[in-house]
N, C-alpha and C positions, 0 to 999 in steps of 0.2 A: 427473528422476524416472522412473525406472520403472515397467512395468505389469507386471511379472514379480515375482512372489516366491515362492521356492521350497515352500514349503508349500501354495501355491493358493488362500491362507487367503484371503476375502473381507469387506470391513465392509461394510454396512447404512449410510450415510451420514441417511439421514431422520432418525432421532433427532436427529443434531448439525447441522442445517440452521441451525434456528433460534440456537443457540449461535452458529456461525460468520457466521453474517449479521449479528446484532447486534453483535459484537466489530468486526467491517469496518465497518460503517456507523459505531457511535459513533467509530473513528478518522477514516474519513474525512468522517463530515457531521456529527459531536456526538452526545453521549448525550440517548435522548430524556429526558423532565422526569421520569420518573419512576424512572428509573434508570442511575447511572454505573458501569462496570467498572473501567474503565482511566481515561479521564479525569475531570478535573472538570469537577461541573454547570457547563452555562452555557459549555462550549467549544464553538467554533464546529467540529472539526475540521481534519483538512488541506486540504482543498479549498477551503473557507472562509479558510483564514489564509493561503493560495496567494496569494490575489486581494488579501492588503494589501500586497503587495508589488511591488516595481517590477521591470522587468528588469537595473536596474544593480541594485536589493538580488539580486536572484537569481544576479549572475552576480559574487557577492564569496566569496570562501573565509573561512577561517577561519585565520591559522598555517601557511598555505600547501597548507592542504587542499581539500579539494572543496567545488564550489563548491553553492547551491542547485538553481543547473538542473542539473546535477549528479547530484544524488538522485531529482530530480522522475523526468528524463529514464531511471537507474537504476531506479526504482521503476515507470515506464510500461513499460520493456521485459520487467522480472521478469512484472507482471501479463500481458503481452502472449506471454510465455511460458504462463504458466498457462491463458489465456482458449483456447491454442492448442490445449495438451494436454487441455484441458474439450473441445475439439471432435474429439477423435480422433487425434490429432498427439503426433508422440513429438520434442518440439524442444528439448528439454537439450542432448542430445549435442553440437548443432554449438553454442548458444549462444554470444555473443560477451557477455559481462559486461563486458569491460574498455572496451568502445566509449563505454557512457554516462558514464564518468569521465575521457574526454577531452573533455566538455562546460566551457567555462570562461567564453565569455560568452554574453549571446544579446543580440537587439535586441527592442525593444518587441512587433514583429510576432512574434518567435520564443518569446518567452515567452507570447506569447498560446496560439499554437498547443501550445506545451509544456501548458500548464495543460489547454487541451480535449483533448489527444491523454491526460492523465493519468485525469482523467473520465471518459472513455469507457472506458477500458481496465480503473477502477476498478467501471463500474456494468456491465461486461458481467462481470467476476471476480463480481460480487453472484450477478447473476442464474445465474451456473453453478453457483455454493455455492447455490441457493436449487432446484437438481434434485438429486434424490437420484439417488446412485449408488452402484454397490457398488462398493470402494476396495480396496486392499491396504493393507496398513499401511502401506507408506511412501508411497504414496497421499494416504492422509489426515493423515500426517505433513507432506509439503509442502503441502496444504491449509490446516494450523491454522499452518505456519511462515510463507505467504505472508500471516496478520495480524502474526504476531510482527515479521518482516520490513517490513511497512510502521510498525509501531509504532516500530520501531529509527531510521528515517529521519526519521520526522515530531519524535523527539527531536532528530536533531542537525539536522534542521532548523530548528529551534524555539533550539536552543544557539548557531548560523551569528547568527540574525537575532530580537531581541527583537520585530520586530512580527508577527510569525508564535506567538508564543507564546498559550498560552490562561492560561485566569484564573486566580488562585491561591484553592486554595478555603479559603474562609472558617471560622471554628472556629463550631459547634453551640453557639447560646447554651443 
């Protein structure tokens, strides 16, 4: 992501603080009880459905796909990107994407760490969406893409391993 755009055009980030903070949170810790977006009431989140999982569930692919820790490990480095460039850092360029997809097993102690290295990286990406700033458009394009992007994960995550799934919501009597 860049901080250059040719225009010089700048956004106002404060209006869409709270928009983007609640879209991240109900992915990764559930929607609270009074309103869902994207999931259904009563999902525990990613973070939450992490933690029913073992490190042999985590480290099984799919059809010979990627495995969980996998995407975890994917999904800590993306935010870990972002948390970088929230602090001043221009760290796309050299980015290494393809590293977290040579993740294939881990051991109990390794997925432990995987889980808390994802949380951290998760609740410091909060707290930089929760400062305003003024953005460039594409800016705040990878802003609103790094929800869609974990949303994208926590699907096939959820597709990998039915105990990581959340609930199925129920029809309005």
């Amino acid at each position: 992501m860049s901080t250059n755009h040719p225009s010089g055009e700048s956004i106002d980030t404060r209006p869409l603080v709270p928009m983007l903070t609640t879209l991240l949170t109900e992915l990764t810790d559930g929607p609270p009880p009074e309103a869902a977006y994207i999931l259904n009431r009563d999902d525990i989140g990613l973070l939450r459905s992490l933690d029913k999982l073992t490190a042999s569930d985590a480290s099984v692919g799919v059809h010979g796909g990627a495995t969980i820790a996998a995407h975890v490990d994917h999904l800590r480095y993306g935010l870990s990107l972002m948390n970088r460039w929230s602090a001043g850092e221009q760290p796309f360029e050299a980015a290494d994407w393809a590293a977290s997809w040579r993740t294939t097993t881990v051991s109990d102690a390794d997925w432990q760490r995987s889980k808390l290295a994802l949380r951290a990286e998760v609740h410091g990406w909060l707290e930089a969406l929760r400062t305003p700033r003024d953005a460039t458009p594409t800016e705040l394009t990878g802003m609103f893409a790094s929800i869609a992007h974990l949303a994208y994960h926590l699907g096939a995550i959820r597709e990998i391993n039915r105990l990581a799934r959340g609930p199925v919501e129920q029809p309005r009597a």
